[in-house]
VOROTOR-49648 format. One line per 3 residues: for each residue x, z, y of N, C-alpha, C. Coordinates in Angstrom, 1 decimal. Atoms other than C-alpha are relative to their C-alpha. Layout:
<romars>
X/Z/Y/X/Z/Y/X/Z/Y  ... $
</romars>
This chain:
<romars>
0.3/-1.2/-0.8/166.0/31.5/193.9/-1.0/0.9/-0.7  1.0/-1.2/0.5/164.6/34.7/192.1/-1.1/0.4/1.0  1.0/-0.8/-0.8/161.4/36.3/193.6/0.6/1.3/0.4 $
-0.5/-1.3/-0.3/161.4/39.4/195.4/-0.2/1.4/-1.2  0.2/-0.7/0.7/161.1/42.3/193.3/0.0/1.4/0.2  0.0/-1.2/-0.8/160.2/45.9/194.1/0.1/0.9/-1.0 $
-0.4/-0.9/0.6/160.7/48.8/192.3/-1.2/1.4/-0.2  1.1/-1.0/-0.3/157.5/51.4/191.7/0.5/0.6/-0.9  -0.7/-1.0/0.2/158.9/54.5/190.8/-1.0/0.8/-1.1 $
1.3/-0.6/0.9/155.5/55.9/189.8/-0.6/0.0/-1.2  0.9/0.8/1.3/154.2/53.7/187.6/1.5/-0.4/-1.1  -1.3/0.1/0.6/158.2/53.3/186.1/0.3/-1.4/-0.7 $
0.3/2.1/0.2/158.3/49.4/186.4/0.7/-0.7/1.2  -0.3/1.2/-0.9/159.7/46.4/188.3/-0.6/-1.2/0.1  1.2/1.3/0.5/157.2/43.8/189.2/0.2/-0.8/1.2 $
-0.2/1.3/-1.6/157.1/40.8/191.6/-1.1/-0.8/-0.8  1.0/0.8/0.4/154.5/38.2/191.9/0.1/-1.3/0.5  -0.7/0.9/0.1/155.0/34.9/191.6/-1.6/-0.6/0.0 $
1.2/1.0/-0.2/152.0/32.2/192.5/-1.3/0.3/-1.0  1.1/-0.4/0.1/149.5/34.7/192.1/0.3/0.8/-1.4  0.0/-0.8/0.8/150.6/36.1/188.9/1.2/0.9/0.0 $
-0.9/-1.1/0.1/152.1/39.4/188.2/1.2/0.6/-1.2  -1.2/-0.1/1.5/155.5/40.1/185.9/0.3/1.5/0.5  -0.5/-1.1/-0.5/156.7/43.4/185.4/0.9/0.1/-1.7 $
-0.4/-0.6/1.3/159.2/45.3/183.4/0.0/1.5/0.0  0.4/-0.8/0.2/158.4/48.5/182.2/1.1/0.8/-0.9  -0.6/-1.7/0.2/160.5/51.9/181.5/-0.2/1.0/-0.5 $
0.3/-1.3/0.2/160.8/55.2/180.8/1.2/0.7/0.4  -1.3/-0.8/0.0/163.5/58.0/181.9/-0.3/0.7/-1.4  -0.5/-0.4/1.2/165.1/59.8/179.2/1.4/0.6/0.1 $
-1.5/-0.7/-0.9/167.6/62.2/181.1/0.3/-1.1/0.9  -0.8/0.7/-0.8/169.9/60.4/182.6/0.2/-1.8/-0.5  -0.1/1.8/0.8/169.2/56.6/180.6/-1.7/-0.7/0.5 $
1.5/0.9/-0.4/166.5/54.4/181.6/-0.1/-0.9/-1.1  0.5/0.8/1.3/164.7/52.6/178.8/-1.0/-0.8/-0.4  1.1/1.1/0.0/163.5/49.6/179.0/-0.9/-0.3/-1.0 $
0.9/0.4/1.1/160.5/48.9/177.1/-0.9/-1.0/-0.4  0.7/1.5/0.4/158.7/45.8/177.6/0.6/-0.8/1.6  -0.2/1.2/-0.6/159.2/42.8/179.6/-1.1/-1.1/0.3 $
0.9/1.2/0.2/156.4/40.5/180.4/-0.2/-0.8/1.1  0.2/1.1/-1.3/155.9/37.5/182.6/-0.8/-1.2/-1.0  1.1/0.7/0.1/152.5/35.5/182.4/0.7/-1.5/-0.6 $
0.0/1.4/0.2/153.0/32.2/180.4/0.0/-1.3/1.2  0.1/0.9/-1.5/151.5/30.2/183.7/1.5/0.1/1.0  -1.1/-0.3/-0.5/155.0/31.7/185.1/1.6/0.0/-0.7 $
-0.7/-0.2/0.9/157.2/31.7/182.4/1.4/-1.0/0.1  -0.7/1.5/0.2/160.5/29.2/181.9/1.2/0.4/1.3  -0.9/0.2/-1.7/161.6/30.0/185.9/0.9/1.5/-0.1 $
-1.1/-1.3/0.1/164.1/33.2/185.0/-0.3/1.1/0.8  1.0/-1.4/-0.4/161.4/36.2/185.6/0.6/1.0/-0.3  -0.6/-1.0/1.0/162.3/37.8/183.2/1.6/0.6/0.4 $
-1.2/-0.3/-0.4/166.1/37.8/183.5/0.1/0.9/1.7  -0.2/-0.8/-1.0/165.7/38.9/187.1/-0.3/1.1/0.0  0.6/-1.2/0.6/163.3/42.0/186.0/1.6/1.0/-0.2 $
-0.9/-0.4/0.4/165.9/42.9/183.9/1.5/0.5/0.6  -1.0/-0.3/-0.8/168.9/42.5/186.2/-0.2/1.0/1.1  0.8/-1.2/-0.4/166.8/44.7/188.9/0.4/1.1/-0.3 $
0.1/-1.5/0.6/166.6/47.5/186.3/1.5/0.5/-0.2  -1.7/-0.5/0.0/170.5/47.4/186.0/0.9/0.0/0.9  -0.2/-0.6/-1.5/171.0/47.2/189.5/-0.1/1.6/0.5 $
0.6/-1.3/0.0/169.0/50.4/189.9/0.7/0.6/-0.6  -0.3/-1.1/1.0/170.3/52.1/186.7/1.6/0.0/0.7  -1.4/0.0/-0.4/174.1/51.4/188.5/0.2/0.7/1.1 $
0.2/-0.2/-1.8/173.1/52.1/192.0/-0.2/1.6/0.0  0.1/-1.3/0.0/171.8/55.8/190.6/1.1/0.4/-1.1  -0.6/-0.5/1.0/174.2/56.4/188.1/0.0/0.4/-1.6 $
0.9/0.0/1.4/172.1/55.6/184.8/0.5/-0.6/-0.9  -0.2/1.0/1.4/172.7/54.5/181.3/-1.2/-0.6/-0.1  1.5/1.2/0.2/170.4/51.7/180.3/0.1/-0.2/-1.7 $
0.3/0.3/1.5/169.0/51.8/176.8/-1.0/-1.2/-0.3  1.0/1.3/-0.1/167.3/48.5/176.1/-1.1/-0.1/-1.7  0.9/-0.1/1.1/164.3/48.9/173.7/-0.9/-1.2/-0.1 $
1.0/1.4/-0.2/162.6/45.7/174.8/1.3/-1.3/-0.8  -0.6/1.2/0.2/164.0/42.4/173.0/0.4/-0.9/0.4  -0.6/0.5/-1.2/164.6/40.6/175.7/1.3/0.4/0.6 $
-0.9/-0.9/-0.9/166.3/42.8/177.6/1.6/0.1/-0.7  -1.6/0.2/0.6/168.8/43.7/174.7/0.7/-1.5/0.0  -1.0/1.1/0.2/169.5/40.2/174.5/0.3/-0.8/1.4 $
-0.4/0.3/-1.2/169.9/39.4/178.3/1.4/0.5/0.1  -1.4/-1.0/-0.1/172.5/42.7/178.2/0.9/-0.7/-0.9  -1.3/0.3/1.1/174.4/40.8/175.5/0.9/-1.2/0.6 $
-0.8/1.3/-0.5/174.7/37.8/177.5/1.1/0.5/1.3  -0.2/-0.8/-0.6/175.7/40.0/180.4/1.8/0.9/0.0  -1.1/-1.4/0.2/179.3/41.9/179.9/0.2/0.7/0.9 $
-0.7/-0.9/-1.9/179.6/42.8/183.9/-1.3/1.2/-0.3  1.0/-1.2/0.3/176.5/45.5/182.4/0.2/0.8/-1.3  -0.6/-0.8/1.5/178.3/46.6/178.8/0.2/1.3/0.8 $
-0.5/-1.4/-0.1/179.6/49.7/180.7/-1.2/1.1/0.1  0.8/-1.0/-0.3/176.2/50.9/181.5/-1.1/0.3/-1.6  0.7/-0.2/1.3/174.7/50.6/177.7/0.2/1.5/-0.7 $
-0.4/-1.2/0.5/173.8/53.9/176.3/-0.2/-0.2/-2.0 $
</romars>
């Protein structure tokens, strides 16, 4: 079971918190592409598929509004790779 994960628009991140510590993944727009830029989830948290969920979140979103998703974080590109039901949205 993934944690919940919220979406702060403001700060251009997706974070959830997970037994006390905080993961987020971190963005930027760029027109109409969202571009993930980092990825991080606390060691103490690590292992339980944070990350991946982050990530799936941001390409939820980017589908849900009609976004390309440029993956600048290394993670991320390599989640999208595992991923092909999200190849359509790669800019």
């Amino acid at each position: 079971m993934h944690p919940a994960i919220s979406h702060d628009a403001g700060y251009q991140r997706f974070v959830t918190e997970v037994d006390g510590h905080t993961a987020a993944l971190d963005y930027r727009m760029n027109g109409q592409t969202l571009e993930i830029t980092h990825t991080r989830v606390p060691e103490a948290i690590g292992g339980r598929g944070i990350a991946g969920a982050l990530v799936q979140a941001a390409f939820e979103h980017a589908r849900a509004h009609g976004l390309r998703v440029r993956t600048l974080c290394s993670y991320a590109a390599a989640w999208a790779d595992r991923h092909p039901a999200v190849h359509d949205l790669l800019a």
